[in-house]
C-alpha positions, -999 to 999 in steps of 0.1 A, spaced: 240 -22 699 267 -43 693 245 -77 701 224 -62 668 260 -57 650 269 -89 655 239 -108 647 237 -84 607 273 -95 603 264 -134 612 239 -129 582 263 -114 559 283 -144 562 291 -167 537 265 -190 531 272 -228 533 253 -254 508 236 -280 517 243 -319 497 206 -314 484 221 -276 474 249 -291 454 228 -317 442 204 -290 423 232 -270 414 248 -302 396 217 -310 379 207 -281 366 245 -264 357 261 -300 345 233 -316 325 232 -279 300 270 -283 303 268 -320 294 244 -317 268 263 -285 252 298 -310 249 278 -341 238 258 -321 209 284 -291 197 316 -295 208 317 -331 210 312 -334 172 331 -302 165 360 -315 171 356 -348 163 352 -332 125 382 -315 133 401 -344 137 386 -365 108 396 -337 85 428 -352 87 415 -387 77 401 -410 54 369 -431 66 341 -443 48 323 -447 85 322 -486 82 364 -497 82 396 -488 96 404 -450 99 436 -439 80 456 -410 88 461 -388 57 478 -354 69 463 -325 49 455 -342 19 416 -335 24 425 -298 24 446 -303 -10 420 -318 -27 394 -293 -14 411 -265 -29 431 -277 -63 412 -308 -73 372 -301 -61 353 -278 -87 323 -275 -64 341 -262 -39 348 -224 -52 315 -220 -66 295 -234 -35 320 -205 -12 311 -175 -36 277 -183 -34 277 -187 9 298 -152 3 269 -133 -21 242 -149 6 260 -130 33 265 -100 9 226 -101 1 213 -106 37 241 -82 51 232 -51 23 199 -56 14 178 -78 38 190 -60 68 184 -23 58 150 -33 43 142 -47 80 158 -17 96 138 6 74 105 -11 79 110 -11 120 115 26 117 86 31 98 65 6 123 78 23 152 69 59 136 33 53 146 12 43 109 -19 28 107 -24 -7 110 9 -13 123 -1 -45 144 -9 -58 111 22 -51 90 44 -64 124 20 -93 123 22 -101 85 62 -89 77 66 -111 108 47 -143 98 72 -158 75 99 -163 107 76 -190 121 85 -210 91 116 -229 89 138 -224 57 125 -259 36 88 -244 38 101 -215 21 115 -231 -2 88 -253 -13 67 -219 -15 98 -205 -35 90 -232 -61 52 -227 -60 58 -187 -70 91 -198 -96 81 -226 -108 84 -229 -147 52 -243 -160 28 -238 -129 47 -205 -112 27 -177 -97 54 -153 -113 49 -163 -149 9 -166 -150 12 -130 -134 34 -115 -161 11 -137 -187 48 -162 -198 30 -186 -211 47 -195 -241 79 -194 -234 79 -191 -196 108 -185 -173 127 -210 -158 138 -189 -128 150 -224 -107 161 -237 -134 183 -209 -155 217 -212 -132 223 -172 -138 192 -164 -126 179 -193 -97 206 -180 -70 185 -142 -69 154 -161 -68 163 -180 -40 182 -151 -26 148 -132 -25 126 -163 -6 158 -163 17 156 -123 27 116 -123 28 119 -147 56 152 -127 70 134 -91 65 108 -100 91 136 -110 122 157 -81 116 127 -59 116 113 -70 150 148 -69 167 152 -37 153 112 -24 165 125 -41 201 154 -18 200 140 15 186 110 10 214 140 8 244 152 43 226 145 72 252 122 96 236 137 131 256 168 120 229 147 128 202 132 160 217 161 172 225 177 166 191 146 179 177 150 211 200 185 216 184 169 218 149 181 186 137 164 170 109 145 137 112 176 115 90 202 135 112 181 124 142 177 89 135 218 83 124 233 103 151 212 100 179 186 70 176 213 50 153 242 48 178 219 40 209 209 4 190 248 -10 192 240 -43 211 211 -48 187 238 -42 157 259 -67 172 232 -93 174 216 -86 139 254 -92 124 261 -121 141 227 -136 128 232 -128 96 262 -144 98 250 -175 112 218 -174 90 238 -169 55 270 -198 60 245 -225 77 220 -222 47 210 -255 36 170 -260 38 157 -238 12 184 -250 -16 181 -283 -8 141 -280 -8 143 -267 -48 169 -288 -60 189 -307 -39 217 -271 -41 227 -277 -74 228 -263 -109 239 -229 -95 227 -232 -59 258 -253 -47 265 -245 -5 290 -250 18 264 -270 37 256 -290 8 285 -300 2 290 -313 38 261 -333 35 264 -348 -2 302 -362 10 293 -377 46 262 -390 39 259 -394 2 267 -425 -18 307 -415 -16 302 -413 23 339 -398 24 336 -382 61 369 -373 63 368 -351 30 332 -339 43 348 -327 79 372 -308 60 342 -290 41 328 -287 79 361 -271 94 363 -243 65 328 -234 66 334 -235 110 366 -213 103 348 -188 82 319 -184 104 339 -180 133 363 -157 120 336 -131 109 318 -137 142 349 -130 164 359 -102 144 323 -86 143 327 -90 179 359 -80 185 350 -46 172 322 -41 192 338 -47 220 367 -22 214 337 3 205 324 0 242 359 0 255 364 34 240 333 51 248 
């Protein structure tokens, strides 16, 4: 007996790596590690620091202090504009996109007919990345040629929903949640299938209504898919920049944070250090409502 003992505790033992074990390890830890610094935080904070600068990318850097930030807020007229629209985006994804997806899991998940073919169809537009939706955006609003104005018969004075700066932010608002509607619905159909049916039984067994059901039983159990709908929202509303640029290059009333990044570093100005500072306020914002969403979520779990 203790022969056996001691030969179980030689195998508990700590294990000891070969060269070819670190080797592998290396590779396949520190090239993802590598890779992650070199693409996102290499240039992260390299922005960060040319914030503080003035660089047309060709001669010598100079050190300007703050001044980027100065002109960004007092003496840039694009800049206020292009922020309330990145806010309403979020506002529009957050209140109407995201119920609308949670509503059409729930009903996909409830059983109907045909329901590989409305998860198929609401789920098609995801494939497509946000510049093909916009170029679809401008074959439905489109003035003179629109699918939207032959339908409601506009033909002599048609529409210009692109074009009218009060009215092409909702139209491109609505391409934007069509494709967002479809991802937050399957998330949502992944999470409500995890749900333990005897829940439901029981909460039907205590006479509670189907609504009553769904927000205090079914509703709560979907936390970590709340957390990672929110945080994609997040993410999907401030990084918007295909589907504006695709219809008109995010002017005339479709002005972005992200445009704005991109006319300044590599437009005709090619200021870099005033387009960083664009960069670090659109970074601070996302991250600020990311670590506070997260924050919360968090202290949520730590509670319970």
């Amino acid at each position: 007996m203790p022969f056996i003992s001691g030969r179980r505790t030689g195998r508990r033992g700590t294990r000891r790596y070969t060269r070819r074990d670190l080797v592998v390890l290396g590779v396949l830890l520190g090239l993802p590690v590598l890779l992650d610094l070199a693409i996102v935080w290499g240039p992260t904070l390299a922005s960060v620091v040319l914030s503080f600068t003035s660089w047309d990318g060709i001669g010598d850097i100079e050190w300007v202090g703050t001044r980027n930030y100065t002109n960004l807020f007092t003496n840039y007229p694009q800049f206020w504009p292009a922020a309330r629209h990145n806010l309403l985006w979020l506002a529009f994804l957050g209140l109407v996109a995201t119920p609308f997806g949670l509503l059409l899991a729930v009903l996909i998940d409830r059983g109907v007919r045909f329901s590989r073919f409305y998860q198929s169809t609401l789920y098609m537009p995801v494939v497509l990345s946000l510049a093909v939706v916009g170029f679809i955006a401008q074959l439905v609003f489109s003035r003179d040629q629109g699918a939207l104005n032959a339908v409601l018969g506009d033909t002599e004075t048609p529409t210009d929903w692109l074009g009218d700066p009060d009215l092409n932010i909702w139209m491109v608002l609505l391409a934007a949640a069509w494709r967002h509607t479809g991802y937050v619905m399957i998330l949502y159909l992944a999470g409500l299938k995890a749900v333990d049916r005897s829940l439901k039984e029981a909460a039907a067994i205590d006479g509670a209504s189907e609504a009553q059901t769904f927000f205090r039983v079914v509703f709560p159990t979907l936390r970590p898919v709340n957390v990672i709908v929110g945080v994609i929202t997040v993410i999907e509303s401030l990084r918007a920049f295909d589907i504006v640029y695709a219809v008109n290059h995010g002017r005339n009333g479709l002005e972005l944070l992200s445009v704005l990044v991109t006319d300044n570093i590599i437009g005709e100005a090619s200021r870099i250090g005033f387009g960083s500072a664009i960069a670090v306020v659109l970074l601070t914002v996302s991250l600020g409502f990311v670590v506070t969403y997260l924050v919360q979520e968090l202290r949520g779990e730590k509670d319970r």
